[in-house]
MARBA-3410 file (N, C-alpha, C, O; in Angstrom, 1 decimal):
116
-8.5,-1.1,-2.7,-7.2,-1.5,-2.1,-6.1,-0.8,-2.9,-4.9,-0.7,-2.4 ~ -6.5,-0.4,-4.0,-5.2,-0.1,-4.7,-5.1,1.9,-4.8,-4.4,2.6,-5.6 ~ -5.6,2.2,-4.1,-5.3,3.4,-3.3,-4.7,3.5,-2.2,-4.4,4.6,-1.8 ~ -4.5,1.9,-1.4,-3.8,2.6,-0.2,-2.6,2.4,-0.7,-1.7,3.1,-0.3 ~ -2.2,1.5,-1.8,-0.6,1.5,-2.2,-0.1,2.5,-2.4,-0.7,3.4,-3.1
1.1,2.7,-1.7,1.8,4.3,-1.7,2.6,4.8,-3.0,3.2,3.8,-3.5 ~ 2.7,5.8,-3.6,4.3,5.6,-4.8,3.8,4.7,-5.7,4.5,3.7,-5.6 ~ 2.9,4.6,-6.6,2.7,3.5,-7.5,4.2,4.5,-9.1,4.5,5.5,-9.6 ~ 4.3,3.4,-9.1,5.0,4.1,-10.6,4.0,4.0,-11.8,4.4,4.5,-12.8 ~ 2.8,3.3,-11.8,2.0,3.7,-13.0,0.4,3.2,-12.6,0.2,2.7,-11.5
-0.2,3.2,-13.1,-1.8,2.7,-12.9,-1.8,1.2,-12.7,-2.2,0.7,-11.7 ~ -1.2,0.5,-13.7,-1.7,-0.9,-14.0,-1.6,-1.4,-12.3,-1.1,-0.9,-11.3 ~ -2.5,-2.9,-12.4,-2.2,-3.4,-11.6,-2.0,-5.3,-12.1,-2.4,-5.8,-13.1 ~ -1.3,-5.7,-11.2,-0.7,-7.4,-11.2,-1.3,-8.2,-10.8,-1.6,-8.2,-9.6 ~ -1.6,-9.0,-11.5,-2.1,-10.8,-10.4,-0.6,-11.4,-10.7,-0.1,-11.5,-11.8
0.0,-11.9,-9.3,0.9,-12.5,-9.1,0.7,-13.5,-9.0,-0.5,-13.7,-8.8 ~ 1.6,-14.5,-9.1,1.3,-16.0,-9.1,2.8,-16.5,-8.7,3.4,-16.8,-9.8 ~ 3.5,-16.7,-7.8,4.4,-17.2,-7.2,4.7,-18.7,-6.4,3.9,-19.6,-6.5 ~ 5.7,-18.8,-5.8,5.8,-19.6,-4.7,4.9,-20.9,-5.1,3.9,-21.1,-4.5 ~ 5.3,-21.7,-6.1,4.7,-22.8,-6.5,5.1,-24.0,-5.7,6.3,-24.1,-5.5
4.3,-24.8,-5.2,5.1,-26.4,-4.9,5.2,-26.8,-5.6,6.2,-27.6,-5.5 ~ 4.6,-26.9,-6.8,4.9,-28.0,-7.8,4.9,-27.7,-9.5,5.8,-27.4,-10.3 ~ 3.3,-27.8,-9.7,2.7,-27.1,-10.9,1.6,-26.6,-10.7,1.1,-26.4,-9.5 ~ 0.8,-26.3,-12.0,-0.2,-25.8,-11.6,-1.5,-26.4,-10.8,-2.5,-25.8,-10.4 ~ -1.1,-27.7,-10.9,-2.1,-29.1,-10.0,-2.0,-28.2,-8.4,-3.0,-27.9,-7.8
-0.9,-28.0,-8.1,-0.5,-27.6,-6.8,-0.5,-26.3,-6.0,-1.2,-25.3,-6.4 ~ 0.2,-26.2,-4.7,-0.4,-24.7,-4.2,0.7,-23.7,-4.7,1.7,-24.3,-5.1 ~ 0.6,-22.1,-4.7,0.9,-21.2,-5.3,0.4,-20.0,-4.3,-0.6,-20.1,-3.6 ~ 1.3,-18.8,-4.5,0.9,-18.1,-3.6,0.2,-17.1,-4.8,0.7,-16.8,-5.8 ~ -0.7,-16.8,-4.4,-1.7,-15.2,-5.3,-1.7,-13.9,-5.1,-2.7,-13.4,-4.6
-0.9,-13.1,-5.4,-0.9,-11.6,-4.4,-1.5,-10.4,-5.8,-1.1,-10.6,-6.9 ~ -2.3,-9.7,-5.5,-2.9,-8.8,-6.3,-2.4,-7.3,-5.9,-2.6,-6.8,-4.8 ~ -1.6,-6.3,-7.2,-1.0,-5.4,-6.8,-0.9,-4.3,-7.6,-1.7,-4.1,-8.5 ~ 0.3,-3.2,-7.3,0.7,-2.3,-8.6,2.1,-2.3,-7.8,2.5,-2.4,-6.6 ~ 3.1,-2.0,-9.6,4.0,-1.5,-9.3,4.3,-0.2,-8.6,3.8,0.9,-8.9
5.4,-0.4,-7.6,6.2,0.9,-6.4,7.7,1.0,-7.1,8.3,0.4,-8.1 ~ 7.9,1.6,-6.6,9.3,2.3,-6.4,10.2,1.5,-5.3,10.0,1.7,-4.1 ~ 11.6,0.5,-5.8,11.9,-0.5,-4.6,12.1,0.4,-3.1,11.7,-0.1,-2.0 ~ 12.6,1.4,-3.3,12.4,1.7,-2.0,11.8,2.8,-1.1,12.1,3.8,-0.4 ~ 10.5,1.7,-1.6,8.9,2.6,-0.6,8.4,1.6,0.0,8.0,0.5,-0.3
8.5,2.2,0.9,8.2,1.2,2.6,7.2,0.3,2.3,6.3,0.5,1.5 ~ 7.5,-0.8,2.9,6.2,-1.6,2.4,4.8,-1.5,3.9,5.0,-1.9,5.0 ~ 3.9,-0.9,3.4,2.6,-0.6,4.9,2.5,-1.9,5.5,3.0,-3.0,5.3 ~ 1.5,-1.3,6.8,1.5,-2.9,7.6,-0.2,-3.5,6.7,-1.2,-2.8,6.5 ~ 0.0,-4.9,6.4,-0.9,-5.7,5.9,-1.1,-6.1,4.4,-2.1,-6.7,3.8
0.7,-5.4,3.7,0.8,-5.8,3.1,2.3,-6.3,2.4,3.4,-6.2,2.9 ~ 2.1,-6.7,1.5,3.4,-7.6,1.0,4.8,-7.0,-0.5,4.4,-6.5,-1.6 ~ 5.7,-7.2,-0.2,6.3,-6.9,-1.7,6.3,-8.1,-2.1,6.4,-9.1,-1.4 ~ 6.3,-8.1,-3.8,6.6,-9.2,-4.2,7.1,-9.1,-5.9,6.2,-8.7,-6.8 ~ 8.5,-9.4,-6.3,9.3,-9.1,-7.2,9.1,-10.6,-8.0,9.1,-11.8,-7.7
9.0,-9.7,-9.2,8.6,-10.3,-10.5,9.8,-10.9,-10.5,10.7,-10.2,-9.9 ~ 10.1,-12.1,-11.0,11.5,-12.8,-11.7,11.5,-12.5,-12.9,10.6,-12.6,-13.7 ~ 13.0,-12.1,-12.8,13.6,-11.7,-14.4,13.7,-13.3,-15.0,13.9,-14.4,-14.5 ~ 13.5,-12.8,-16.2,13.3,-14.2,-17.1,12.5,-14.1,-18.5,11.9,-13.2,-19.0 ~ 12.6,-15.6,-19.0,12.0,-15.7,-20.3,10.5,-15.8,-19.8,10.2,-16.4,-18.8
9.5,-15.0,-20.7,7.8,-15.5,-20.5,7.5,-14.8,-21.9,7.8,-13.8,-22.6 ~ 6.5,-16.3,-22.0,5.5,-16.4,-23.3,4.3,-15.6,-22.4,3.9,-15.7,-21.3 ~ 3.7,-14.6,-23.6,2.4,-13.4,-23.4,1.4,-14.0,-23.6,1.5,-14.3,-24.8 ~ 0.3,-14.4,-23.2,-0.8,-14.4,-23.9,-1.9,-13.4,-23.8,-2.5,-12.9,-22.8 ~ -2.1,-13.1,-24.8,-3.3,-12.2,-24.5,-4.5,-12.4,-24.6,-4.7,-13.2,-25.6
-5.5,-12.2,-24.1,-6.9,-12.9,-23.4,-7.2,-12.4,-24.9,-6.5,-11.7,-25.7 ~ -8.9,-13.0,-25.1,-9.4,-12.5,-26.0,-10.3,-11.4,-25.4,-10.1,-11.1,-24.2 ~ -11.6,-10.3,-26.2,-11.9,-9.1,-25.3,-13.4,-9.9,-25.3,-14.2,-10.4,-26.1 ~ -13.3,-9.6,-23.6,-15.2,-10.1,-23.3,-15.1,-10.1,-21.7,-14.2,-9.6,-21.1 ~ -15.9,-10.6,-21.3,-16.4,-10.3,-19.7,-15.1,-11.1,-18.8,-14.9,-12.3,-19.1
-14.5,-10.7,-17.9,-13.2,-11.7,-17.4,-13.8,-13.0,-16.5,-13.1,-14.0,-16.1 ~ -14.8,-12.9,-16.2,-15.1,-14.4,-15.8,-15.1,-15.6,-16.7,-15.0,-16.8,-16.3 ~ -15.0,-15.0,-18.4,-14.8,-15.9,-19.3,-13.8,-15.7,-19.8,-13.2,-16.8,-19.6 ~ -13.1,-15.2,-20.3,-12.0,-14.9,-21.0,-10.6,-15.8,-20.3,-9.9,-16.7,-20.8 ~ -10.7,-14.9,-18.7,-9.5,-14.9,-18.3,-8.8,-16.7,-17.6,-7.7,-17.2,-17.4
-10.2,-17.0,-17.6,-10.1,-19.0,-17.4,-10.1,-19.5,-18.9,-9.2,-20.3,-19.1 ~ -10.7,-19.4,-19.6,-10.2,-19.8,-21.5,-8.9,-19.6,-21.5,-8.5,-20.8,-21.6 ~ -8.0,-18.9,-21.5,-6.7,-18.1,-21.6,-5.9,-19.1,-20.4,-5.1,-19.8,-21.1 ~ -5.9,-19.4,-19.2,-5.3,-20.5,-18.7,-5.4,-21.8,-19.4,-4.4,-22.2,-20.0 ~ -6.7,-22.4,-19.5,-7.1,-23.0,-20.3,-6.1,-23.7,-21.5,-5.7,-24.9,-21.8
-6.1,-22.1,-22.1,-5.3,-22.6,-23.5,-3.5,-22.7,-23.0,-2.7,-23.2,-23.7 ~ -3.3,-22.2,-22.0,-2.2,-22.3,-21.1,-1.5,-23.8,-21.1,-0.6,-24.3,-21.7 ~ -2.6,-24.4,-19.9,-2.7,-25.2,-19.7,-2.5,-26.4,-20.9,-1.6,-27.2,-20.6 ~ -3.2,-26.5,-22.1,-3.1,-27.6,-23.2,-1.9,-27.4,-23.8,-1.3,-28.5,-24.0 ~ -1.2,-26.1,-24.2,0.2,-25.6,-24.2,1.1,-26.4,-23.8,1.8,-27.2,-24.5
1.2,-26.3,-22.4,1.8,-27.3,-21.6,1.9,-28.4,-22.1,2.8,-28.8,-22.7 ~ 0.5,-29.4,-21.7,0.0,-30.4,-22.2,0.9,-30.8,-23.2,1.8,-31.6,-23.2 ~ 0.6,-30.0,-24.3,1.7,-30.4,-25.5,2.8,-30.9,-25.9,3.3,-31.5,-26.8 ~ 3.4,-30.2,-24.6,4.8,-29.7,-24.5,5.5,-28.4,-25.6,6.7,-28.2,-25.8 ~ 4.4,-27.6,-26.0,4.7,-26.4,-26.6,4.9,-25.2,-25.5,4.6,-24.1,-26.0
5.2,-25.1,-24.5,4.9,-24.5,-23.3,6.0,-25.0,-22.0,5.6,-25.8,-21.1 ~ 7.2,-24.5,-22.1,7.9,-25.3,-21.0,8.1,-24.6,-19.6,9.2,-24.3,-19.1 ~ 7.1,-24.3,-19.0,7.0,-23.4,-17.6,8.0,-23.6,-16.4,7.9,-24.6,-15.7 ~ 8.7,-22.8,-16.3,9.4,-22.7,-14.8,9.1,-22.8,-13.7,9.8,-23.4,-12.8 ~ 7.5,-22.0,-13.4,6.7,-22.5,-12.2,7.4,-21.5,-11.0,7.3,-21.6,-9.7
8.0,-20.6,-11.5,8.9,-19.4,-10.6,7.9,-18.3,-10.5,7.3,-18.0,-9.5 ~ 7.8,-17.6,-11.6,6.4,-16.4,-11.0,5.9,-16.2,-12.2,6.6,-15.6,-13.0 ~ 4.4,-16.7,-12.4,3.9,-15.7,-13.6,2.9,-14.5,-13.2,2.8,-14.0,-12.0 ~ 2.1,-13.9,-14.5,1.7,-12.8,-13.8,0.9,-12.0,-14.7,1.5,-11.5,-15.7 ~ -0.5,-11.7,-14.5,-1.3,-11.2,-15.3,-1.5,-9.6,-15.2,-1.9,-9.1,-14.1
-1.2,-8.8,-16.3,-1.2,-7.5,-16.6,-2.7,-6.5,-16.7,-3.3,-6.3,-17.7 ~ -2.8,-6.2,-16.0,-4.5,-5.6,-16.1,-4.0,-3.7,-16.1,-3.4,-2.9,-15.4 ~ -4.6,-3.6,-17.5,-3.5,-2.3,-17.7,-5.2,-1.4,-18.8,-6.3,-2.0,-19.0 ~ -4.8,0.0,-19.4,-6.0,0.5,-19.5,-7.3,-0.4,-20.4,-8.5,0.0,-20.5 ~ -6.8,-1.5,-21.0,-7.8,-2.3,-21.7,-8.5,-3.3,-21.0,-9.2,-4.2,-21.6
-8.3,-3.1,-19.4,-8.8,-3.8,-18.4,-9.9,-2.9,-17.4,-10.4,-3.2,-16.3 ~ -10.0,-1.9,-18.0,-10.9,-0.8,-17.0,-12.4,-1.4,-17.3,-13.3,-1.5,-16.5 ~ -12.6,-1.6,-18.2,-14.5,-2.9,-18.4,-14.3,-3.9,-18.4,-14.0,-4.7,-19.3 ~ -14.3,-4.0,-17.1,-13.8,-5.9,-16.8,-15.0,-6.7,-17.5,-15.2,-7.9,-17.1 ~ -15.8,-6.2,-18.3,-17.4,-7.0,-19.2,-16.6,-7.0,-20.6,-16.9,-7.8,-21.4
-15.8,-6.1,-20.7,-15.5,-6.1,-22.2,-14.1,-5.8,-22.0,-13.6,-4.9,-22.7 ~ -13.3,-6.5,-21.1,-11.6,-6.1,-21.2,-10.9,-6.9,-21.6,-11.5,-7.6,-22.3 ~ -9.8,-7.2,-21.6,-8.6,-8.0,-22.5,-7.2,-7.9,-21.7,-6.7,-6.8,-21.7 ~ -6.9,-8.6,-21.3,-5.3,-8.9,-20.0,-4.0,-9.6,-21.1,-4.1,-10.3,-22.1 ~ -3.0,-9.3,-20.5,-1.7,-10.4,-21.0,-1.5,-10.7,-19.9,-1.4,-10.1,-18.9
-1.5,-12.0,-20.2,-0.7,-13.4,-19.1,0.7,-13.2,-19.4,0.9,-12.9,-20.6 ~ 1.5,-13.3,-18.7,3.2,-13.5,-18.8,3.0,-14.9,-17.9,2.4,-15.1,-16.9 ~ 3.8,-15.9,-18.6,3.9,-17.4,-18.5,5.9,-17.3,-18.2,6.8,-17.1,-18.9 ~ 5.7,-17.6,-16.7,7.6,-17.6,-16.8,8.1,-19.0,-17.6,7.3,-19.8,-17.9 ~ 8.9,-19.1,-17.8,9.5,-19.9,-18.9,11.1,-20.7,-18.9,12.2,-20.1,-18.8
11.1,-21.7,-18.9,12.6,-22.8,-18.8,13.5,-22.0,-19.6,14.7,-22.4,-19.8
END
């Protein structure tokens, strides 16, 4: 899929996490992408969707297969929160999958957590 995106301005690609109702108990929209250029047409079947400017805490996954990693890493998200060490906005976060994400068995992502 990430060949039919037109104009990418770099390789990486995004897990979006937007459009929350609530928190994370709740629904949220998911869009998986790469950054464009704002003004390149958007094709039919698919969507733009703009990062909000703002404060976000990083986390960076630890390196191992992302079926494990990348739910540990919410995980510790999530208890964050819990704590109240973690004051989330619930506006858009968004996971970074960039060249240390090419062996998804042995890769490593930053989480961007939007932020109060």
């Amino acid at each position: 899929m990430a060949d039919r995106i037109p104009d990418k301005s770099d390789s990486n690609l995004y897990a979006v996490y937007s459009e929350y109702a609530s928190d994370h108990d709740g629904e949220y929209t998911f869009t998986v992408g790469a950054p464009v250029k704002a003004q390149v047409a958007v094709p039919g079947g698919m969507v733009r969707k703009l990062i909000v400017a703002g404060k976000y805490a990083v986390i960076t996954t630890q390196k191992g297969p992302f079926p494990k990693v990348i739910p540990e890493a919410w995980l510790e998200i999530f208890k964050l929160e819990d704590e109240g060490k973690l004051k989330r906005s619930y506006r858009t976060d968004f996971e970074l999958y960039d060249e240390r994400a090419l062996d998804p068995q042995s890769g490593q992502i930053d989480i961007y957590v939007g932020l109060k």
